[in-house]
C-alpha positions as CSV (number, residue, x, y, z in Angstrom):
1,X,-38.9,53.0,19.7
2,X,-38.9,55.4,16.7
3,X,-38.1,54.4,13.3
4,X,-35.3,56.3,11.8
5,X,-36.6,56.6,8.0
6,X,-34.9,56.6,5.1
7,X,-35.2,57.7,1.3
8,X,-36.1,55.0,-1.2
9,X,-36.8,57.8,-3.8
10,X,-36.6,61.3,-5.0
11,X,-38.9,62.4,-7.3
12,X,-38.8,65.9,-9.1
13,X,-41.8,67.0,-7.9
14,X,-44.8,66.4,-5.8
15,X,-47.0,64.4,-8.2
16,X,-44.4,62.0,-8.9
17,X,-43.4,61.4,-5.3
18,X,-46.8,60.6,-4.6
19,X,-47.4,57.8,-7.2
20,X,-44.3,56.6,-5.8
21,X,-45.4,56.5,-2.3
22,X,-48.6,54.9,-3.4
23,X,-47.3,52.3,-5.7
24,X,-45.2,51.4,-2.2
25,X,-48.3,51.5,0.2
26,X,-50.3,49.4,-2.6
27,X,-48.0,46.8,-2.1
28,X,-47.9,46.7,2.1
29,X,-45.0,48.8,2.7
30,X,-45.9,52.2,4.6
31,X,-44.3,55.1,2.8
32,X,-44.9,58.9,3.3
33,X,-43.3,61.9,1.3
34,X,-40.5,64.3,3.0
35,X,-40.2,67.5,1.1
36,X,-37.6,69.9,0.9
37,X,-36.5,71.8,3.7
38,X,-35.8,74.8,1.3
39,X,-40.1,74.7,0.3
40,X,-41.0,74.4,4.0
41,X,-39.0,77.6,4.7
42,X,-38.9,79.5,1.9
43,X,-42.6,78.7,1.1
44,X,-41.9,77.4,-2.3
45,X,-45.0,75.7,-4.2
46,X,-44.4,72.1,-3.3
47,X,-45.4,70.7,-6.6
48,X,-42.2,72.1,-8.0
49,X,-39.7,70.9,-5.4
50,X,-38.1,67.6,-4.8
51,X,-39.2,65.4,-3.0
52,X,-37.9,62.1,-0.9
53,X,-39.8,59.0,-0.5
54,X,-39.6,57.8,2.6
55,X,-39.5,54.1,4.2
56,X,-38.5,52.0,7.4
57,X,-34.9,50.9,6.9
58,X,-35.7,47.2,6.9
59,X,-38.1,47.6,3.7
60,X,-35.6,50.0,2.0
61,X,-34.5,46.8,-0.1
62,X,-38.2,46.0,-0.9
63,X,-38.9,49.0,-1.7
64,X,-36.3,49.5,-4.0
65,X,-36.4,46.6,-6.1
66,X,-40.7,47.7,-6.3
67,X,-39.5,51.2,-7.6
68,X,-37.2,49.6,-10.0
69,X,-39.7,47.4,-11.9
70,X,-42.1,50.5,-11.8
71,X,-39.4,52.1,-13.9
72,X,-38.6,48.8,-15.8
73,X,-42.4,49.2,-17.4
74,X,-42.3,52.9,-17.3
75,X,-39.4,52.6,-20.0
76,X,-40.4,49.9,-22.1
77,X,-41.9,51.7,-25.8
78,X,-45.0,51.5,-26.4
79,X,-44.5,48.9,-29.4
80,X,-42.7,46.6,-27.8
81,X,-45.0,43.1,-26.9
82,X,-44.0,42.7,-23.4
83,X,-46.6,39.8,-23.5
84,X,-44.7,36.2,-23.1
């Protein structure tokens, strides 16, 4: 049976969609990066295209609320004591 797979993220570009994708396979959930259709046929450098990262459908939710943490710290300043 194939697994259909479906976008958890898109990142602006190639380096962010692959510290996405390994933040997700760090944490057991296989990931892989689908780039644009446009830079496959137009030849576009990759590393300035969007990019979707990719998961099975049933760890979409996991995958998800991962992501949104990731971003949770991303955003916090850099002055704020996140220390409890």
């Amino acid at each position: 049976m194939d697994t259909k797979w479906v976008a958890a993220a898109t990142a602006d570009n190639e380096f962010a969609a692959t510290l996405l994708r390994d933040i997700l396979v760090d944490s057991g959930i296989p990931a892989f990066i689908e780039s644009s259709a446009t830079a496959t046929f137009l030849q576009v450098a990759s590393a300035l295209m969007p990019m979707r990262v990719m998961v099975a459908p049933e760890r979409l939710a996991e995958a998800k609320a991962i992501l949104a943490e990731v971003e949770e710290v991303a955003d916090t300043p850099d002055d704020v004591d996140t220390d409890d």
